[in-house]
C-alpha positions as CSV (number, residue, x, y, z in Angstrom):
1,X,15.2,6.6,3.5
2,X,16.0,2.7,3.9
3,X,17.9,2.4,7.5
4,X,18.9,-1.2,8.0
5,X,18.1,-2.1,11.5
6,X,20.3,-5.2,11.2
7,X,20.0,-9.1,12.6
8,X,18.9,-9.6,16.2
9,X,19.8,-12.5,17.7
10,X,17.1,-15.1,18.4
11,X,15.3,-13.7,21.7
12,X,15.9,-16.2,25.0
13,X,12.4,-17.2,26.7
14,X,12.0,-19.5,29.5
15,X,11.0,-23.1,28.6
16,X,7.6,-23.7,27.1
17,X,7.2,-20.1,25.4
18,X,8.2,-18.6,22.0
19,X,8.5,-16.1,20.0
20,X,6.6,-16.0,16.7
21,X,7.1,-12.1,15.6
22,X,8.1,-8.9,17.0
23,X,7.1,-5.7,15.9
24,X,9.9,-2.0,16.2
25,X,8.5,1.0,17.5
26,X,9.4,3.0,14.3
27,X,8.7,6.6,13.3
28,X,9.3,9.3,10.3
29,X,8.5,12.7,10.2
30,X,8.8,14.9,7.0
31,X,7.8,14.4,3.6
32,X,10.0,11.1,2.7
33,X,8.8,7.6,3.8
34,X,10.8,5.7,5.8
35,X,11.2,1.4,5.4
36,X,12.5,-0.4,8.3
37,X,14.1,-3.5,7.6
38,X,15.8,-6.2,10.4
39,X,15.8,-10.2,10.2
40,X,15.4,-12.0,13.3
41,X,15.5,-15.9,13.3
42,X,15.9,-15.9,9.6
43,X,12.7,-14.1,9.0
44,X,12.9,-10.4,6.9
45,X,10.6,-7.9,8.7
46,X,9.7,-4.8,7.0
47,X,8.0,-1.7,8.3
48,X,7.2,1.5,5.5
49,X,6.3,4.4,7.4
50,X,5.0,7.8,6.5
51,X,3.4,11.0,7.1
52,X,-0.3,10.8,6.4
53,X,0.2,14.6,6.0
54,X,2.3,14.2,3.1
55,X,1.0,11.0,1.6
56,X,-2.4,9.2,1.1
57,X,-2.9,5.8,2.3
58,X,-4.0,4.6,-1.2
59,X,-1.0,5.5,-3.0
60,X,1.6,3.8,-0.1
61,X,-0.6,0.8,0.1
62,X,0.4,0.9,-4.0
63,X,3.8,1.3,-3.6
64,X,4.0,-1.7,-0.9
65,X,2.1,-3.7,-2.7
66,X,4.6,-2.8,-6.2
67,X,7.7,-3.8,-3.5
68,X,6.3,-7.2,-1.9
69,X,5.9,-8.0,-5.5
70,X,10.1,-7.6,-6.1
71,X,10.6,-9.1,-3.5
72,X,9.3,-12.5,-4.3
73,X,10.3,-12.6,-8.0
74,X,13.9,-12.3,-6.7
75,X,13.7,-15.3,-4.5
């Protein structure tokens, strides 16, 4: 499951502060991970979730590892 999360706007602070990341609260349940994708401030954020029930760490890391990869040789 990919569920696109969209573009937020660029967050308002007072004067003197900003914002360098931000982090969803995201969750999956069941046997499919989940990837969370928004951009904010012209920056792509990504989040895979899963079930460690269902998957092993190892193999995820793998796979994220495998999609980071596509990502930059399409740039």
């Amino acid at each position: 499951m990919v569920p696109n999360i969209g573009i937020v706007d660029e967050y308002l602070v007072p004067d003197g502060l900003r914002v360098i990341g931000s982090r969803w609260a995201t969750t999956s349940r069941g046997p499919g991970a989940t990837l969370f994708g928004s951009a904010a401030n012209g920056r792509l954020n990504l989040d895979l979730v899963y079930d460690t029930g269902f998957h092993q760490a190892e193999v995820v890391g793998e796979v994220a590892k495998q999609f980071e990869a596509l990502l930059i040789a399409s740039r």
